[in-house]
C-alpha positions in Angstrom: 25.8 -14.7 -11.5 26.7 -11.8 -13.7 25.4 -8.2 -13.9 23.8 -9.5 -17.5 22.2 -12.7 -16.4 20.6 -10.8 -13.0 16.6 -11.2 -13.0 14.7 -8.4 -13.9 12.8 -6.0 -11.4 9.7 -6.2 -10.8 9.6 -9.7 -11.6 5.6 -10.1 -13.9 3.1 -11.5 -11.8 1.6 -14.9 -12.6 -1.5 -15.9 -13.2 -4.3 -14.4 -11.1 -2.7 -12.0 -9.6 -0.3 -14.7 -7.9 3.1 -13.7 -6.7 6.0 -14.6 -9.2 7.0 -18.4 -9.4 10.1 -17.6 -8.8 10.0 -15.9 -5.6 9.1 -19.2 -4.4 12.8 -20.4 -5.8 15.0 -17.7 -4.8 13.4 -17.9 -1.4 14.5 -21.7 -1.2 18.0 -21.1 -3.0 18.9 -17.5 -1.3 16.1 -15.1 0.2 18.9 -12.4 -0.8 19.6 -12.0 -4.3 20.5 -9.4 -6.8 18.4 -8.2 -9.7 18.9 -5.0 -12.6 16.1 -2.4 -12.0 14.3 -0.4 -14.7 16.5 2.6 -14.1 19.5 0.1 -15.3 20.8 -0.2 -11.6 21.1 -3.4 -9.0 19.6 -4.2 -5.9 19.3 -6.8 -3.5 15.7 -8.4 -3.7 15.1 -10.2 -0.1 11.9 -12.7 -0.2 12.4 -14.3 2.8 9.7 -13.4 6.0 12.4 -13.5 8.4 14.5 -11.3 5.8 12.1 -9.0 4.8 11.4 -8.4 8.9 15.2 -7.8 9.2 15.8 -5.7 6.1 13.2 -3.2 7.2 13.4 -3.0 11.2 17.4 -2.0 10.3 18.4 1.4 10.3 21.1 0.6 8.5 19.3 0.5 5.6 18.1 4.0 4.9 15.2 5.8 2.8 16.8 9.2 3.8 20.6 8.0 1.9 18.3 7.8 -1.7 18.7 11.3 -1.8 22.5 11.3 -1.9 24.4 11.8 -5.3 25.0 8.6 -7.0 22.3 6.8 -4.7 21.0 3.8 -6.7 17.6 4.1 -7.9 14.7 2.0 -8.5 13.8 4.3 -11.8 15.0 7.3 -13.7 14.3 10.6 -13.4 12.4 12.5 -10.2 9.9 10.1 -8.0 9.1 10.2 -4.9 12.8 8.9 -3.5 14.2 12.0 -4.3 12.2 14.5 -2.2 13.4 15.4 1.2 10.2 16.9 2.8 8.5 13.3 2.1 7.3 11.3 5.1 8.7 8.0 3.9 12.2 9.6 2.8 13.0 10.5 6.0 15.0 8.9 9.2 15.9 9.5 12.5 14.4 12.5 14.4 12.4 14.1 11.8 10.6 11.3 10.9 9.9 10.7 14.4 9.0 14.4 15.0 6.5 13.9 11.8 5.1 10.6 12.3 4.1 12.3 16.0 2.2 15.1 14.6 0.0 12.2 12.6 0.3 9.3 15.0 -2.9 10.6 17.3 -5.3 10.5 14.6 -4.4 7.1 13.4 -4.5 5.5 17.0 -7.0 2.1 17.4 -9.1 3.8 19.5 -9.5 6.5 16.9 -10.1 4.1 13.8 -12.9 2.5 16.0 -14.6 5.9 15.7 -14.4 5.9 12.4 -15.8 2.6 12.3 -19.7 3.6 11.9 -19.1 6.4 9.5 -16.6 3.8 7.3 -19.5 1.4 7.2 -22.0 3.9 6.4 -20.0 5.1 3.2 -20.0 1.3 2.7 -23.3 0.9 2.6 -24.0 4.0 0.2 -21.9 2.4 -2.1 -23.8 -0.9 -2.1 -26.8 0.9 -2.7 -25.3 2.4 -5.9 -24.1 -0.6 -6.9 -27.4 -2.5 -6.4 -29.4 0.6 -8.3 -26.8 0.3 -11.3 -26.1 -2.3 -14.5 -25.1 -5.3 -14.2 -22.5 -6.8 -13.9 -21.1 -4.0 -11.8 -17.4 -3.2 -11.5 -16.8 -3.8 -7.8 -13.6 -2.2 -8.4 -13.9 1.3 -9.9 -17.4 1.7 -8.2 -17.0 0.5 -4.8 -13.1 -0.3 -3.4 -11.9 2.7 -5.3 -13.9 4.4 -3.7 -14.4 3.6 0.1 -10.6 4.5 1.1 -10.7 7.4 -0.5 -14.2 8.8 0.5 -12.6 8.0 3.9 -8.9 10.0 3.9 -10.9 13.1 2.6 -13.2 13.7 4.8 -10.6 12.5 7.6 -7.6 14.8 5.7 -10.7 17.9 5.0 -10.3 17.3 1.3 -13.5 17.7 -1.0 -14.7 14.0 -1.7 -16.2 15.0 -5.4 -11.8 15.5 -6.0 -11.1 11.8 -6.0 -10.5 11.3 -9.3 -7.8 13.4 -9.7 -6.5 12.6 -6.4 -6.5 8.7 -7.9 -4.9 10.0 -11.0 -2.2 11.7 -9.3 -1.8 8.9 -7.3 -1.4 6.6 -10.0 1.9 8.2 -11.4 3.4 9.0 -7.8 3.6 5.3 -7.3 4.7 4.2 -10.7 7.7 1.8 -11.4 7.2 1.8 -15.2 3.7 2.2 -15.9 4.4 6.3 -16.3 7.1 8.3 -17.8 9.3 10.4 -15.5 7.6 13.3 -16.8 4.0 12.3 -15.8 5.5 11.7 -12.3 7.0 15.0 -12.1 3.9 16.6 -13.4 1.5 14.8 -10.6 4.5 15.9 -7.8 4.6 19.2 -8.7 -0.1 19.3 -9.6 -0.4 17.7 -6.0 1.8 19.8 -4.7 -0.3 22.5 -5.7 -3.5 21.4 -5.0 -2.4 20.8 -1.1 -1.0 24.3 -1.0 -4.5 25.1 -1.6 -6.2 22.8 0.8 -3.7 24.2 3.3 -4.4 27.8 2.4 -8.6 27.4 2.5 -7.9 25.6 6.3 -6.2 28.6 7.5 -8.9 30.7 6.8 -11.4 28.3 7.5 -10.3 25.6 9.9 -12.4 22.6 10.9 -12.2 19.5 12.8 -10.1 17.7 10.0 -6.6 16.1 10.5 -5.0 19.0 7.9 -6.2 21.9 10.2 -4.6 19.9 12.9 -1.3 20.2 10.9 -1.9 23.9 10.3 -2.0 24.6 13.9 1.2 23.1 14.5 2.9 24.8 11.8 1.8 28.1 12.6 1.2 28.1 16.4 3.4 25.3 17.7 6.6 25.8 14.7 7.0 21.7 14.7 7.0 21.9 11.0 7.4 24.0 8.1 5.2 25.1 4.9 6.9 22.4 2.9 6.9 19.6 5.1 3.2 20.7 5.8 2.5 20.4 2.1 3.8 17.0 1.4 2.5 15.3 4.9 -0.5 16.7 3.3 0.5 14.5 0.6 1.3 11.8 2.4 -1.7 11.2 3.6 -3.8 11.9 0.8 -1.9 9.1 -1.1 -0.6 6.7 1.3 -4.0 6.9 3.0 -6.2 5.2 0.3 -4.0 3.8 -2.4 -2.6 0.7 -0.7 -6.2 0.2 0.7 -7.7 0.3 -2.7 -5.7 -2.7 -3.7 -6.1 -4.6 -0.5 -9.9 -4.5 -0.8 -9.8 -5.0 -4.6 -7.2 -8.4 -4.2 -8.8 -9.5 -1.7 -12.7 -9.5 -2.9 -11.0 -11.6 -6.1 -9.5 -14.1 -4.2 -12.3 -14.3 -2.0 -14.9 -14.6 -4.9 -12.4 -17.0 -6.3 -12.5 -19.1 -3.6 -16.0 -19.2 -3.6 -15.9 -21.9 -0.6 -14.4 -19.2 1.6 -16.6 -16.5 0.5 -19.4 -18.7 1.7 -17.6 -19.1 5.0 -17.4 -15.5 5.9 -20.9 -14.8 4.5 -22.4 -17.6 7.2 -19.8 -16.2 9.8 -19.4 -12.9 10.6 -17.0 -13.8 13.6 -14.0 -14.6 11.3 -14.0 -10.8 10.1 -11.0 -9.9 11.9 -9.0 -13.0 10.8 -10.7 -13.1 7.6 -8.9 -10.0 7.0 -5.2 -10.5 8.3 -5.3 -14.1 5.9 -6.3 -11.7 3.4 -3.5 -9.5 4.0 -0.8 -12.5 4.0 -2.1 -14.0 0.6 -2.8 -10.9 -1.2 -1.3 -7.7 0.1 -1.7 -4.7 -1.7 1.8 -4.2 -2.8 4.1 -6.3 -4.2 7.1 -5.0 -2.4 8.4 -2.5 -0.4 10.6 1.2 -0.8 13.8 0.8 -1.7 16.3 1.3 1.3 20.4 2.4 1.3 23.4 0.6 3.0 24.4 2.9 4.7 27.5 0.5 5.8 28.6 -2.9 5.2 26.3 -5.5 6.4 25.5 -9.1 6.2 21.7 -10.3 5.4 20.7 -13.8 5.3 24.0 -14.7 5.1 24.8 -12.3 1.7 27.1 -9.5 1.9 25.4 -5.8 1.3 28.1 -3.2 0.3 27.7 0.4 1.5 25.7 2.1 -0.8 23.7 -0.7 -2.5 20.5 -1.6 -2.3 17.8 -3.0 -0.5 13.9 -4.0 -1.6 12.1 -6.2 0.7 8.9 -8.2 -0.8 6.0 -8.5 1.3 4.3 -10.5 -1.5 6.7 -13.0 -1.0 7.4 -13.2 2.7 3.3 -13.6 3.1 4.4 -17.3 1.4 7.4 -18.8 3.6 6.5 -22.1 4.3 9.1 -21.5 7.8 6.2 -19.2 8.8 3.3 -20.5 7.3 1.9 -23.7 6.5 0.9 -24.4 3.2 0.9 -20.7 2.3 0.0 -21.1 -1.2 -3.9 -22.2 0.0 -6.4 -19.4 1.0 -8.1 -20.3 4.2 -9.5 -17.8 6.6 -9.3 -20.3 9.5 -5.9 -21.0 9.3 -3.9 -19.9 12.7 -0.4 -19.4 11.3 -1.1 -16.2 9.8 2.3 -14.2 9.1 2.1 -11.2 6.7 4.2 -7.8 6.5 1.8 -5.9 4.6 1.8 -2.4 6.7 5.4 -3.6 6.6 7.9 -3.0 9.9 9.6 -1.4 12.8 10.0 2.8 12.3 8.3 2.8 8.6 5.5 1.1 9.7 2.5 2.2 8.3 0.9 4.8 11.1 -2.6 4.2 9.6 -2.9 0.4 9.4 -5.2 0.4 12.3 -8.0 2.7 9.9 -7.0 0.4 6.9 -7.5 -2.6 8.8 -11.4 -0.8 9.7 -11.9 0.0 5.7 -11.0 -3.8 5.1 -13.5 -5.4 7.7 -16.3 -2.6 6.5 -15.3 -3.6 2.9 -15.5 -7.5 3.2 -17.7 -7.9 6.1 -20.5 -5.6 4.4 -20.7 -7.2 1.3 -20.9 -10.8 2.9 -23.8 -9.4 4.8 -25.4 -7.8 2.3 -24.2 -9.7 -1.2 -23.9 -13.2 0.1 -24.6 -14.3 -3.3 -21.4 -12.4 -4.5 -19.7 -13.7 -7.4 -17.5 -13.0 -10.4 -18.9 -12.7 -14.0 -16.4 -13.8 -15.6 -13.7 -16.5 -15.3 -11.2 -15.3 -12.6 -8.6 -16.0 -15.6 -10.0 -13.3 -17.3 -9.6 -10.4 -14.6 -6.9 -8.0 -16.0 -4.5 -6.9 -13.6 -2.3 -3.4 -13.7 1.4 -4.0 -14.0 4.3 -1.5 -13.1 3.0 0.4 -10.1 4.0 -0.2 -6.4 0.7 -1.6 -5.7 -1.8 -4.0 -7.0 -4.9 -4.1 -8.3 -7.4 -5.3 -11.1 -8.3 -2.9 -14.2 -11.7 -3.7 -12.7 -13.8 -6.4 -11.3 -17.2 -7.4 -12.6 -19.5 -9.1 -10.3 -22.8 -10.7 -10.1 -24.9 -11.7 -7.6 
């Protein structure tokens, strides 16, 4: 296939909200194949569950070699590829030495804690929802809401700042929904706005994760102001956007399959499973960062030149019949549930184990309290947002 026949990245969703059709048939011709990115570059797309597993436990393939002159890249101009004090830009022993400094307030045992306080928020938001009009946008006013409520008040930001913590968000994670210069705008406003988090802490520190930080910059010297700034960052962003979209995606699948709405509501038990089918059907982002050769190597059979690239889909891997059994079918009782959503080995996501809490808060306390749940308007008619690294509906009205 030639450069000017390649498939376009991102491929457009199909209906619903449903992967591409034709992940599904590069999967079964090559899970390896090359696509032209918006920036005007190519990449290797991998689709394949095995693939996708291999392509991101390899540290071959490198986040840090993005940074490089000439690196390809997944769009033009400054995004968050390019910036060396980022948590997901980095390799080897910095990364470790950062992901360390977060790792103990993401633990299981920790996200249990959290567990009361996440289904309290939960239930608040019901309450609004229940006092407001009807049909209520479960989106905007309740799963854009909960993760974000949550990182806050575990990061020590102000919870009444979400909306321009969402709107920042929004262009940080853009493919081609946002100009370069809205993207450099909400780096450089974030940016900012943690500076001042950080500064208010040191005056006044508290039991929050970002006063953690600050004592380890300033008493322990295991980071500096910068890499304080954008772990700051980090976790602001990373720590409710991809949660967002997994609660949004997967309260409209589960309202679209109303039978397995029912199920849940009439058995509180499948929670935990409930939620990792969830994940495998309907993760909250379509694919995963980019990563660099950073030497020859072979995937799936395909040969990956030094210097090319790499973008594993999750979306896709979640649907390989070799892993699952007829994947494209929601059922929360299946037992072959394979997903990559909090993706793998070193990049993977330190605060799954609170995302996973969010989720079973989100869907089990709606079942409970909503078992009547259901769209208001045909499931063809949800709207869904297109060129950002993650998911999600322009909102979801609901009736019950």
């Amino acid at each position: 296939m030639s450069d000017d026949t390649l498939p376009h990245y991102p491929l457009p969703l199909g209906p619903l909200g449903e992967p591409p059709e034709e992940y599904s048939e590069l999967r079964a011709k090559c899970p390896v194949t090359k696509v032209r990115l918006p920036s005007g570059d190519t990449a290797w797309m991998v689709t394949g569950y095995d693939e996708v597993s291999a392509a991101m436990s390899d540290r071959r393939l490198s986040r840090a070699a993005l940074r490089e002159p000439g690196a390809v890249r997944t769009v033009s101009g400054e995004d968050f590829s390019d910036n060396p004090y980022n948590l997901l830009n980095q390799e080897g022993p910095d990364h470790s030495r950062l992901r360390r400094l977060i790792s103990p307030a993401f633990t299981p045992r920790k996200a249990e804690l959290w567990r009361p306080r996440i289904e309290q928020i939960a239930n608040e938001l019901i309450d609004h929802l229940a006092e407001g009009p009807r049909p209520a946008d479960l989106h905007h006013d309740f799963a854009a809401v909960l993760p974000v409520w949550v990182i806050c008040e575990m990061v020590g930001a102000p919870v009444e700042d979400r909306e321009k913590l969402q709107r920042w968000t929004d262009r940080l994670v853009s493919i081609t929904a946002h100009t370069p210069e809205e993207r450099l705008a909400a780096r450089e406003e974030s940016a900012a706005y943690v500076a001042g988090l950080v500064a208010k802490h040191r005056e006044e520190p508290g039991e929050d994760l970002l006063s953690t930080l600050i004592t380890a910059r300033d008493d322990d010297d295991r980071l500096n102001e910068r890499e304080l700034v954008w772990l700051g960052i980090n976790l602001l962003v990373a720590g409710h956007d991809t949660t967002v979209s997994a609660i949004s995606r997967g309260l409209f699948q589960l309202l679209r399959h109303q039978d397995q709405w029912r199920l849940l509501a009439d058995n509180p038990d499948l929670l935990p499973q409930a939620t990792e089918e969830l994940l495998r059907y309907a993760p909250p982002s379509e694919i995963g960062f980019m990563r660099i050769a950073t030497e020859d190597i072979e995937l799936a059979g395909t040969q990956v030149a030094k210097g090319e690239g790499v973008i594993p889909v999750m979306h896709a891997a979640g649907r390989d019949t070799r892993r699952v059994s007829d994947p494209e079918r929601l059922d929360l009782t299946r037992s072959d549930i394979a997903h990559l959503a909090f993706g793998h080995g070193h990049h993977y996501c330190p605060g799954a184990g609170v995302a996973r809490v969010e989720l079973q808060a989100a869907f089990g306390t709606l079942a409970r309290r909503l078992p009547s749940l259901h769209l208001a308007v045909p499931a063809e008619r949800v709207e869904w947002v297109g060129g950002l690294l993650t998911l999600r509906p322009r909102a979801l009205p609901v009736e019950w």
